[in-house]
TIMARLO-434862 format. One record per residue (C-alpha): residue number from 1; x, y, z. Coordinates in Angstrom, 2 decimals, always signed. Layout:
SITE   resi         X         Y         Z
SITE    NUM         X         Y         Z
...
***
This chain:
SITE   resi         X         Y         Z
SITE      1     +0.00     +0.00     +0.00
SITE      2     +1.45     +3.26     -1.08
SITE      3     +2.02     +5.73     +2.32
SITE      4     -0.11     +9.09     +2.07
SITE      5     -0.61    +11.72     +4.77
SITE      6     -3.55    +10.40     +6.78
SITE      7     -4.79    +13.39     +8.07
SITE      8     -4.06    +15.64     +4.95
SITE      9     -5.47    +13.40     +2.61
SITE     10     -8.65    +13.25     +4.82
SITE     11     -8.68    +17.02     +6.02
SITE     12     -8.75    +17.99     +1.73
SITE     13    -11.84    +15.20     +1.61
SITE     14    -14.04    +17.11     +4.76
SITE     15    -13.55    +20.33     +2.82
SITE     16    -14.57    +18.90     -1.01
SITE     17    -17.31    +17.32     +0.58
SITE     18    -18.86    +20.49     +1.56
SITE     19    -19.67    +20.51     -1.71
SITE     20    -21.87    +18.01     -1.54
SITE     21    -23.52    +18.56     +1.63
SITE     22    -24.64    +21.88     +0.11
SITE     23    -25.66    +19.77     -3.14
SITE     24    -28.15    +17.27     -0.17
SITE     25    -28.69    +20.97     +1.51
SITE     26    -29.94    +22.87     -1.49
SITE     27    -31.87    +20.06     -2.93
SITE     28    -34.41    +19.24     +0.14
SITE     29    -33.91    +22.84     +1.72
SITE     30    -37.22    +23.78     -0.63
SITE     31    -39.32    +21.38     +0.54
SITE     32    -40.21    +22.84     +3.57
SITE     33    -40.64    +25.95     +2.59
SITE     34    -43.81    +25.33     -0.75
SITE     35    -46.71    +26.12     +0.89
SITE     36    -45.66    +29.25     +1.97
SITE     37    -44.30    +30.71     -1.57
SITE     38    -47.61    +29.45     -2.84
SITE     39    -48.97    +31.72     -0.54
SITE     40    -46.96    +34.70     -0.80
SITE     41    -46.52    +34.42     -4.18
SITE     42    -48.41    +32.35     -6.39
SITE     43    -51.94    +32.40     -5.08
SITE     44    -52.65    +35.86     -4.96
SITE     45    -52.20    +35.57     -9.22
SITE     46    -55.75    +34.23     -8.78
SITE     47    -54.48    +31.69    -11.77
SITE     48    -56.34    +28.35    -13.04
SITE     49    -55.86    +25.45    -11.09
SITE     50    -53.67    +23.99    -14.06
SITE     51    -51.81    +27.19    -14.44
SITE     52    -51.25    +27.55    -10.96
SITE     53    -49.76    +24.29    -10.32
SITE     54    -47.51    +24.26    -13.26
SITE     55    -45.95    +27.49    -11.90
SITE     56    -45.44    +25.95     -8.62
SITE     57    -44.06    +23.21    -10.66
SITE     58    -41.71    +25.76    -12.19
SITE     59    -40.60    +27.44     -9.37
SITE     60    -39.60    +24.55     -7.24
SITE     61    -37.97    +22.47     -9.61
SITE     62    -35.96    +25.65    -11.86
SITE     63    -32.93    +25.06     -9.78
SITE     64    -32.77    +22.27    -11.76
SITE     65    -32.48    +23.60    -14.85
SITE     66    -29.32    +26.16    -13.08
SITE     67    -27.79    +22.30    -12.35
SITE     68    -27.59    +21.79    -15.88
SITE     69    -26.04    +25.23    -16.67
SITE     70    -23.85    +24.34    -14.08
SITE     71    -22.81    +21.08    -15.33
SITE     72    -22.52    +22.13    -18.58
SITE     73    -20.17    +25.24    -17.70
SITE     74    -18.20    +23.24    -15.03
SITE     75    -15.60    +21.63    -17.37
SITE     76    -14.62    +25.21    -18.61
SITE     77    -14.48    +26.79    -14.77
SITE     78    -12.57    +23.71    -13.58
SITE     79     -9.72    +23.72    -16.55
SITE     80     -9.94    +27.77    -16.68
SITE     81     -9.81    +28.32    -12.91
SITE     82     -9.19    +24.87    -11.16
SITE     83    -10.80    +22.33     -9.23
SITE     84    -10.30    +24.62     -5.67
SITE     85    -11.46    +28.16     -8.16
SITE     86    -14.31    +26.47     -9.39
SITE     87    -15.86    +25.11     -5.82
SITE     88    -14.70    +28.70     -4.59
SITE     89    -17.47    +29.84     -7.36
SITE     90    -20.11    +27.18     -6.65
SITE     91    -19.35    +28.43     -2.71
SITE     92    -20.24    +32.24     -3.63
SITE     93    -23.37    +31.12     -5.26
SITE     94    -24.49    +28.72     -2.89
SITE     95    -24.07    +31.89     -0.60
SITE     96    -25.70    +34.70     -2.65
SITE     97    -28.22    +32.50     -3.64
SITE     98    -29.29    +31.33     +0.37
SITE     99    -29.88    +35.67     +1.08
SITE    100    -30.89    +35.84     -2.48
SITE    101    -34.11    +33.06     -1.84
SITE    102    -34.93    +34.26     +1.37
SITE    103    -34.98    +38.03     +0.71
SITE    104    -35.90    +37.66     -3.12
SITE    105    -37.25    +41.90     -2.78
SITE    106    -33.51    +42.57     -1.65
SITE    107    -32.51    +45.69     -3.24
SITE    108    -35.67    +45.92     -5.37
SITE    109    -38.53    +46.62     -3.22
SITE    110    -39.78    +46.16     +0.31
SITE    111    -38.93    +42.95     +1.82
SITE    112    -42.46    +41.35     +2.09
SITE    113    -44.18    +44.03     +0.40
SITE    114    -43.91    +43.15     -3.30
SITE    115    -45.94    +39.92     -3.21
SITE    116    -46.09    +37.85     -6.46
SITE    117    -43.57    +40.31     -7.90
SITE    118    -40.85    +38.99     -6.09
SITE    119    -41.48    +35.52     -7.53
SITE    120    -39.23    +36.65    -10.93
SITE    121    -36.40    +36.91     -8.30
SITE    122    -36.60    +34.18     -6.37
SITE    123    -36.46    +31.93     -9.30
SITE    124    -33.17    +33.37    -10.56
SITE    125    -32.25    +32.80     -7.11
SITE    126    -33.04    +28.99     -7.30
SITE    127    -31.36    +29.15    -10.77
SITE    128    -28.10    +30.38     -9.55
SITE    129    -27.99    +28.19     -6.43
SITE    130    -28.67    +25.21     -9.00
SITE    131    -25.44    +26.43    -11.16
SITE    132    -23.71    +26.18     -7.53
SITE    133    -24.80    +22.66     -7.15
SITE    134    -24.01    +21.76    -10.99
SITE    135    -20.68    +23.28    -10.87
SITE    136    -20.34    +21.27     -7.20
SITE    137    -21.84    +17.60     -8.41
SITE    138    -19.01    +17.57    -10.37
SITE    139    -15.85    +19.32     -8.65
SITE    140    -16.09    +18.27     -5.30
SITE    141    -15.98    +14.12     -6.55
SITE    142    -12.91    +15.45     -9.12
SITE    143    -11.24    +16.64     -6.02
SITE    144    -11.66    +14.16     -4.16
SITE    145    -10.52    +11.40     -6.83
SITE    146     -7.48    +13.60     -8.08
SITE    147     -6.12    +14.56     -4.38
SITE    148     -6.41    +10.60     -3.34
SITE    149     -4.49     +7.42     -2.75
SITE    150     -5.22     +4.82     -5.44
SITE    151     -6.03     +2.31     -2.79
SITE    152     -8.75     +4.35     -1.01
SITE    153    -10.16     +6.62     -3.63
SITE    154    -13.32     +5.01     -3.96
SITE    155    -13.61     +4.92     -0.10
SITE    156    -13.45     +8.68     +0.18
SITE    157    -15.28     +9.74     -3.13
SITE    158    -18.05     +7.99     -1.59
SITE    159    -17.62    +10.06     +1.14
SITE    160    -19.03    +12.81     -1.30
SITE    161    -21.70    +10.61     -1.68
SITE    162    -22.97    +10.30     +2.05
SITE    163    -22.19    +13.89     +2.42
SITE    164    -25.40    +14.60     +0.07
SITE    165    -27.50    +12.17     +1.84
SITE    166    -26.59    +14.25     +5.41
SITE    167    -26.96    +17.18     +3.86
SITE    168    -30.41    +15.95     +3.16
SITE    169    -31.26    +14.76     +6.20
SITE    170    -29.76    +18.21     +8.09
SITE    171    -32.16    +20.27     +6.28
SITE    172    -35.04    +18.05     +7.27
SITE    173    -34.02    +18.67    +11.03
SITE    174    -33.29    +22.12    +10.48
SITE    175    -36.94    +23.08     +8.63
SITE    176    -38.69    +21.22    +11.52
SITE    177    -36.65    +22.85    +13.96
SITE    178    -37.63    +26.39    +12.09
SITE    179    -40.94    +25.16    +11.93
SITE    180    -41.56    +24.76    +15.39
SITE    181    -40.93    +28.18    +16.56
SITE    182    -44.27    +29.49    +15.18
SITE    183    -47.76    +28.95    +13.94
SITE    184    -48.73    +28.35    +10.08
SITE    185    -48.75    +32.11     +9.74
SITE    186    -45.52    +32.68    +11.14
SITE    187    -44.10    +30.31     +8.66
SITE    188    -45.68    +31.69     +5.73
SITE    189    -44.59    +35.24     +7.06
SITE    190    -41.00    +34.97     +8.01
SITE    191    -40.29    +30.86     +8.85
SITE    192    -39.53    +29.99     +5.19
SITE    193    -37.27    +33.09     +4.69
SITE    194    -35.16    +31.30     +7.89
SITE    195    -34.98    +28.01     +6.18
SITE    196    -33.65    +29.05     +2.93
SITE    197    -31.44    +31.85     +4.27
SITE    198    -30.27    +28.97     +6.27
SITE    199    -27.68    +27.24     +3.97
SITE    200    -25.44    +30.53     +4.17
SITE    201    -24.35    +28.96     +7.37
SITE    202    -22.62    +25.77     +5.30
SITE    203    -22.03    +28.04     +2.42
SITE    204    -19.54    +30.17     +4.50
SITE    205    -18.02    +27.70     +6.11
SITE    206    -17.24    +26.18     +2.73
SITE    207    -16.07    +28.89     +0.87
SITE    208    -14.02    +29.97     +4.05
SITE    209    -12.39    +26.62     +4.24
SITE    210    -11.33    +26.90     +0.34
SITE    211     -9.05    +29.46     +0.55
SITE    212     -6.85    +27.34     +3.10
SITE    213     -6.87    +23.89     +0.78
SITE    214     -4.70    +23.74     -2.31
SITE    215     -5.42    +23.06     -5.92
SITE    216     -5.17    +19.33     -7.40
SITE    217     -1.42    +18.03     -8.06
SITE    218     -3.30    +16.96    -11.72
SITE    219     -4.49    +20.45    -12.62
SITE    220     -1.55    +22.25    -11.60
SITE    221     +0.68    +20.00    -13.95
SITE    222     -1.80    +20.57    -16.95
SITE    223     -1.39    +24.22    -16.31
SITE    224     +2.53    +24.23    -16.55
SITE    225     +3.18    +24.06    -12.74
SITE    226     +4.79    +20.64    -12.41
SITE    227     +7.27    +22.20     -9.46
SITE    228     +4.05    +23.37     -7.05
SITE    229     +2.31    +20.05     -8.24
SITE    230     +5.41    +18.26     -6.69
SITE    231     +5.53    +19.81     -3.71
SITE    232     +1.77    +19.14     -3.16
SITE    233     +2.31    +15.80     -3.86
SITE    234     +5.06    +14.88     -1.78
SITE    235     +2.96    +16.32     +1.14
SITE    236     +0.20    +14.11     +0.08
SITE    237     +2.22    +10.76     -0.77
SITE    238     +5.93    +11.06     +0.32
SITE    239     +9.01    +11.86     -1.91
SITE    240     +9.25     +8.68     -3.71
SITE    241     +5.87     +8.39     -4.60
SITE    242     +5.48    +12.17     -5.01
SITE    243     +8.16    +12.08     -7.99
SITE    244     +6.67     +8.44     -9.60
SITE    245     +3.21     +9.95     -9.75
SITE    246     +4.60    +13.23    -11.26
SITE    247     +5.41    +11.01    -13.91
SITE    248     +3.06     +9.13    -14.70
SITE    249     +0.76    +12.66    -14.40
SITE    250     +2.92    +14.25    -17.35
SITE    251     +3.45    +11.12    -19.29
SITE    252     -0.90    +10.67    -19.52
SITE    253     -0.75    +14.61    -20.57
SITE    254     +1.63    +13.69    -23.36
SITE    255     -1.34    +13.34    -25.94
SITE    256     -1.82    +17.52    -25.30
SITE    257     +1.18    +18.17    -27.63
SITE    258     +2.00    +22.04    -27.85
SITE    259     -0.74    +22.32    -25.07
SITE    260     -3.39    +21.66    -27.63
SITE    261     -6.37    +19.84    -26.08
SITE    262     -7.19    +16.68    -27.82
SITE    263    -10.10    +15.57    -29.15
SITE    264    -13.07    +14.58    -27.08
SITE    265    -12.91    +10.98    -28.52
SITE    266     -8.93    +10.50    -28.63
SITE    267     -9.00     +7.30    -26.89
SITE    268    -12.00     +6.13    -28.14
SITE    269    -16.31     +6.74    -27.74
SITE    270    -16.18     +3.91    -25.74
SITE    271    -15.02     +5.95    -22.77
SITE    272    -17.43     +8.94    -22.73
SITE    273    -20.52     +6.93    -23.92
SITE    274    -19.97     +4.89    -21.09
SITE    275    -19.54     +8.16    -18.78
SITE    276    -22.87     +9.10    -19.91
SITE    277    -24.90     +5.95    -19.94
SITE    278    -23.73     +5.25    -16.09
SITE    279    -25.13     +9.15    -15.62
SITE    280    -28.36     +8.08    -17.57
SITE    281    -28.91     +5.15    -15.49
SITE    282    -28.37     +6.43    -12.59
SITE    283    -31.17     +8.65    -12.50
SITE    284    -33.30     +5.99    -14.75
SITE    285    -33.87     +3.52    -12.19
SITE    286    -35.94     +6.27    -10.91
SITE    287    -34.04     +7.58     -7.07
SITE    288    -35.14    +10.74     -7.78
SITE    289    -39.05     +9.83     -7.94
SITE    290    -39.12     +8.06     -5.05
SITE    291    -36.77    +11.11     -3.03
SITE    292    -38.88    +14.11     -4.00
SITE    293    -42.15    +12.13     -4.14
SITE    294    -41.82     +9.82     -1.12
SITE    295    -44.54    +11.60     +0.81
SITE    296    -47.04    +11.42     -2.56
SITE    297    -45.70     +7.79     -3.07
SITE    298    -46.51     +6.70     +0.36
SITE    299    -50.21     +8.96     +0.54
SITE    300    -50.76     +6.59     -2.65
SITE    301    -50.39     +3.48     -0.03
SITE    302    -52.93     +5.32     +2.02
SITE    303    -50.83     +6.88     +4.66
SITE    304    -51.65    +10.16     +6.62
SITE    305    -49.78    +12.91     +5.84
SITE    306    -47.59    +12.23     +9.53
SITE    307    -47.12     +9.01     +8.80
SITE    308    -46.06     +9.55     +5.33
SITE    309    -43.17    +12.24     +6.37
SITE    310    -42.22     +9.41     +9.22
SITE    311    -41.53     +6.87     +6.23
SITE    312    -40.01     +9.22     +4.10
SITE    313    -37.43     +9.75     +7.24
SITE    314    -37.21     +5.98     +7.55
SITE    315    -36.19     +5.93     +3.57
SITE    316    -33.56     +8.57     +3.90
SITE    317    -32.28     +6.74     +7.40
SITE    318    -31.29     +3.67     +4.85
SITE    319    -30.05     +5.55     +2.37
SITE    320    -27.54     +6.73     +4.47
SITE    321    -26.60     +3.58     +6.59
SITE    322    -26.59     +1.56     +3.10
SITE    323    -23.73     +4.63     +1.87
SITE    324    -21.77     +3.93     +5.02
SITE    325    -21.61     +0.35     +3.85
SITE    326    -20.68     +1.31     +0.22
SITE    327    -17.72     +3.62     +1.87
SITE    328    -16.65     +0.24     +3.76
SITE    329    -16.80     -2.11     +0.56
SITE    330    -15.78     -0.35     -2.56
SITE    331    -12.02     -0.67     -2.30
SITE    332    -12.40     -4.44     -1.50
SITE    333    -15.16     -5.16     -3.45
SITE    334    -14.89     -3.41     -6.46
SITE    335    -16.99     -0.85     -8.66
SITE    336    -18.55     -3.45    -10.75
SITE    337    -19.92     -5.68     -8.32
SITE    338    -21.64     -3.18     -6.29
SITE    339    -22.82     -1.48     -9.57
SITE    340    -24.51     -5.28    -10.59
SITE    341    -25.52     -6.25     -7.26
SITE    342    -27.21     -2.95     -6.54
SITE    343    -29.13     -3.01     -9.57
SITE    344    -30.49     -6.20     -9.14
SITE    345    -31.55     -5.38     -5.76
SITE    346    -33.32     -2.32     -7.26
SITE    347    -35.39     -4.50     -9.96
SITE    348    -36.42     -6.95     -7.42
SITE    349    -37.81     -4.26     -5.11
SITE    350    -39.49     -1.85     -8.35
SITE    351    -40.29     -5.10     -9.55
SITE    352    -42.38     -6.04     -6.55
SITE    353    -43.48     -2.63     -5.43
SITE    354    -45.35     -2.27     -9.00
SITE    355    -47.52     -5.31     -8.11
SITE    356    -48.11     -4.64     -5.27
SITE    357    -49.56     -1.79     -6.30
SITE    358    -51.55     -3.01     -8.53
SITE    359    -52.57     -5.92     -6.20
SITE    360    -53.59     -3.25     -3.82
SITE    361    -51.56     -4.95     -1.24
SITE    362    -49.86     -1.41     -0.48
SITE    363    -49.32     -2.40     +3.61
SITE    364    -46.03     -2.93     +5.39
SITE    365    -44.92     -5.22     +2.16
SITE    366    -44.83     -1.99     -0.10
SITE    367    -43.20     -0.02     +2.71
SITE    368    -40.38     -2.46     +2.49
SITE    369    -39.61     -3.06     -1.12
SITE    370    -39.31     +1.04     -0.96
SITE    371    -36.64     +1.02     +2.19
SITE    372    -35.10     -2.20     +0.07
SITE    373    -34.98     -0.19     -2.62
SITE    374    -33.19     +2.96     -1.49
SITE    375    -31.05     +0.65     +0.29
SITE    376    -29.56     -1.09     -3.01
SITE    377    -29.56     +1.90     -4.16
SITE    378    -27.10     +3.76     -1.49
SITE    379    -24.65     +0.92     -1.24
SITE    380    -24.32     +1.07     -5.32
SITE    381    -25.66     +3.63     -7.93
SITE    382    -25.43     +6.83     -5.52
SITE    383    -22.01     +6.59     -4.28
SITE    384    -20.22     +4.42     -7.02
SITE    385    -21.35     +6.30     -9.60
SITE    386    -19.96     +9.34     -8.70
SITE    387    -16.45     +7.24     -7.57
SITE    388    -16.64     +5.78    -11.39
SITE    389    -16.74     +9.34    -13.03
SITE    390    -14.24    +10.84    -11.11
SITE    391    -11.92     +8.18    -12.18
SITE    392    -12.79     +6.87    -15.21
SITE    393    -11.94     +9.35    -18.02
SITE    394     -7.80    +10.43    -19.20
SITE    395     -6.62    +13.05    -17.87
SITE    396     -6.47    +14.82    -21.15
SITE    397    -10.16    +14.75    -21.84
SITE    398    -11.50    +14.70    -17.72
SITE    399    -13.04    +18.14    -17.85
SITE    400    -14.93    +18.01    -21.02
SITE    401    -16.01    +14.71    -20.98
SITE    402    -17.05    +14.32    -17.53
SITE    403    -18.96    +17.71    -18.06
SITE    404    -20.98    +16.33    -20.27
SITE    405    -21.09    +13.19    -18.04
SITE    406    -23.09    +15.32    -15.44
SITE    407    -25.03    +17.25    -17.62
SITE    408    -26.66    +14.12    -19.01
SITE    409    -27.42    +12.88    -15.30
SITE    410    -29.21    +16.53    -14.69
SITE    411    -30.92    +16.40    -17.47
SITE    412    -32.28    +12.31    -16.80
SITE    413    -33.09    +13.70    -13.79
SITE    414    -35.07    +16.24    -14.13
SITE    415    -37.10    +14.11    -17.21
SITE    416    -37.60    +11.68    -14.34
SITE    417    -39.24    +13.72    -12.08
SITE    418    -40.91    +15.32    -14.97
SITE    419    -42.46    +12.27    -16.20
SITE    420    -43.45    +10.34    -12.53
SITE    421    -46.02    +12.83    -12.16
SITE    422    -47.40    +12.52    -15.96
SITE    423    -47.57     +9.00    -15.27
SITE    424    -48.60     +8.76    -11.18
SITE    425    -51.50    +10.94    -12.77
SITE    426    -52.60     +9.15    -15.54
SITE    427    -56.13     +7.67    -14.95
SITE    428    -56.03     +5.55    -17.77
SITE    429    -52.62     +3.80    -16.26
SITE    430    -54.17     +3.88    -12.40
SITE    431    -57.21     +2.07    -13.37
SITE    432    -55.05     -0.85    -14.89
SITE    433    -51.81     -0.87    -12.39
SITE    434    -52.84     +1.14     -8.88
SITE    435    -50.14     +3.89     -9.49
SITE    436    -48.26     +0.93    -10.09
SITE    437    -46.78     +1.22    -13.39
SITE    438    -43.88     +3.99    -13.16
SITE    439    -42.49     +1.27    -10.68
SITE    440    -42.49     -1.44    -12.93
SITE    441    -40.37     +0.85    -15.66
SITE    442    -37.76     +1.62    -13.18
SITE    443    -37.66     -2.44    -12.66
SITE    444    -36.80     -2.89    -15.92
SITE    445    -34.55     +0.15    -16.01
SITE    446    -32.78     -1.53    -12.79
SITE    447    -31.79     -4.36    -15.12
SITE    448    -30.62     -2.47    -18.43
SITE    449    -28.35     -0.74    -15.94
SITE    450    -26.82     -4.42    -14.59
SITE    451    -26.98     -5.37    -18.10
SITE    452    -25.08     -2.60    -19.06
SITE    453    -22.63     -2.58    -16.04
SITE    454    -21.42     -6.38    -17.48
SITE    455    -20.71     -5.72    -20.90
SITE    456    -18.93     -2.34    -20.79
SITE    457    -17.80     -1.38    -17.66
SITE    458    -14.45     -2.12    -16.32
SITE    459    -13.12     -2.60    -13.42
SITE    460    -11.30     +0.66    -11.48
SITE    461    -10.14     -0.48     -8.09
SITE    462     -6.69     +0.15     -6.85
SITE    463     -5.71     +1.57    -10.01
SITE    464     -4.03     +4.77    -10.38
SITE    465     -5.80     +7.66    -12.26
SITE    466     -2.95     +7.05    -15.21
SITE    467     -3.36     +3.76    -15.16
SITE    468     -7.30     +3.61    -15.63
SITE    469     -5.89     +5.55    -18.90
SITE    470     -4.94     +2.38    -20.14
SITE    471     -8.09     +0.34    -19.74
SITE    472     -9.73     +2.27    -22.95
SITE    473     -8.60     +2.10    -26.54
SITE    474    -10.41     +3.26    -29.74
SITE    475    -11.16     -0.51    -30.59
SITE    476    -13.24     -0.17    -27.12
SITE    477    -11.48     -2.59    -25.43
SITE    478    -12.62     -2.73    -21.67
SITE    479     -9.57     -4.47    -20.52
***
């Protein structure tokens, strides 16, 4: 096992995975906080019912469409300004946009006095906090992966991943705790504007912590700065290592001759189609329908509204104990076994939830196969994943083509929640399958992905970023 510095190489991990506490933080911050910008600013439009719910639709899920951006953008901000620049940016707007959200009439109008014409605001607001967590899905893993020992970089990219899943689970604690310090009215008044203005608390802390971390050894040779590369790296690995990984670091750059970037494909499609269809499935076996329509999902089994938010909790407690167990296993195990494993679990669980469904046997059975579900989920497609994109692509080509890499898996996502709702509220589909039948597509999703994972993906552990370089070739050899 190579020697690293313990507690630098895990002091640089707490700080990237900021990143993606504010990615779990941003993305369930909204949730508690609905009701009262339909209130403030949506129902006094006096719109139709359809029109009024498609702008609600709008305005909580735009900061998806500012992931996207963000996604797209982040492979120019990370080779123009660096992997530490470019979370420094994500950190400012993860900070502007928490005051931004919260105090939308900020320098425009009375704060609470403009009503629905503060709604134009707020949604640029959400927009630029989801270019923060675009630009963030994507750095903070590259980090991670770039600053890491071989032999434990799938331990603490995974890290990232539990990171989002606490994130998730802080903001649930931290709404609630909001919550509970007034009435309805309150809430709609002044408890929301807490909740959202909230995340500035992380988002300082990150940004504050960037400026003391440097940039990756990897980005500092591609920029002509092999010397400050070294010294990073012998702080990170020892000299001896230090210098060999230098090498091999400026050897897998040789392809940028005259420090001309190569072409997207230069070792082959193989490599970024496979980027992308990992991204594609990962959002296809449907984890984002049942995470931001739990509650809905488990109303549909007939819960009460308290006992569907206590389920929901019970869901996001497995997700996370199931990524502590994919942190444990993925240096022993391997990326592809997980990857299978997990997917399988997934299919039996859609597989089973989708007839129950229609069986209208939606008791503690259905309740399981969900909690099964999210559980194969967390130990496989959420963390390793992320841990395979990091890694995966040359150095040459890492910032373009794992750009488009998350771009695709913002854009699955956001057709995925698009699309459970079209087809949760489909009458023609519920009087055949029980809101059954989204379920039973995300089954068969869950075994394309396995499918997929055993004739195309290779196997990553224990290898060295350079060395991953030589598992692709343009005859598509996965090695």
């Amino acid at each position: 096992m190579t020697p690293h510095n313990r507690s630098l190489v895990n002091g640089l991990t707490f700080v990237a995975t900021l990143g993606g506490l504010l990615f779990g933080y941003d993305t369930a911050v909204i949730s508690g906080a609905v009701s009262a910008i339909d209130a403030n600013f949506i129902e006094p439009l006096n719109l139709s019912e359809t029109a009024r719910s498609s702008l609600s639709g709008w305005t909580v899920s735009s900061a998806l469409f500012g992931c996207i951006i963000g996604a797209v953008i982040a492979g120019w901000v990370a080779k123009r300004l660096g992997r530490k620049g470019g979370l420094l940016v994500a950190g400012a707007l993860f900070l502007l946009s928490a005051v931004g959200s919260a105090y939308p009439e900020l320098g425009i109008g009375p704060i609470g006095g403009m009503g629905p014409r503060a709604l134009t605001p707020f949604i640029f607001y959400r927009i630029l906090c989801g270019v923060g967590v675009g630009i963030a899905s994507m750095l903070s893993p590259l980090y991670i992966a770039e600053i890491a020992p071989s032999q434990i970089r799938g331990r603490l990219v995974s890290f990232n991943q539990l990171s989002i899943v606490f994130g998730m689970l802080l903001v649930y604690f931290v709404n609630w705790a909001i919550a509970s310090q007034g009435d309805d009215a309150w809430i709609k008044s002044t408890g929301w504007r807490l909740m959202l203005a909230s995340e500035a608390v992380p988002a300082a802390l990150f940004a504050g912590l960037l400026l003391c971390v440097p940039d990756t050894p990897r980005w500092l040779v591609m920029q002509g700065r092999s010397a400050q590369a070294l010294q990073i790296l012998i702080r990170l690995l020892g000299h001896g290592a230090a210098q060999a990984t230098l090498a091999d670091i400026e050897a897998s750059l040789g392809v940028q001759t005259d420090r001309v970037a190569p072409s997207l494909f230069a070792f082959g499609s193989r490599v970024v189609v496979t980027g992308i269809m990992l991204s594609v499935f990962q959002q296809f076996v449907g984890i984002n329908a049942v995470l931001y329509y739990a509650p809905l999902m488990f109303k549909n089994m007939g819960a009460t509204t308290d006992t569907a938010l206590w389920q929901t909790i019970i869901v996001g407690l497995a997700n996370a104990l199931s990524t502590i167990i994919a942190i444990l296993t993925v240096d022993r195990w391997g990326r592809k076994p997980l990857l299978i494993v997990g997917a399988v679990v997934m299919a039996v669980a859609m597989l089973a939830l989708g007839f129950l469904f229609q069986a209208r046997l939606v008791g503690v059975g259905a309740l399981c196969a969900v909690v099964i579900y999210s559980a194969g989920f967390a130990l496989s497609w959420g963390p390793v994943t992320w841990v395979l994109l990091s890694e995966m692509f040359p150095n040459a080509i890492k910032n373009r083509a794992l750009a488009i890499a998350v771009a695709a898996q913002w854009i699955a996502n956001l057709f995925v929640s698009w699309s459970f709702k079209v087809l949760d509220g489909n009458s023609v589909l519920n009087d055949l399958f029980n809101h059954g039948f989204a379920y039973w597509i995300y089954g068969a999703m869950s075994v394309l992905a396995a499918t997929f994972v055993c004739l195309y993906v290779p196997e990553t552990k224990r290898r060295t970023l350079e060395g991953i370089q030589n598992l692709w070739s343009r005859s598509g050899s996965t090695a």
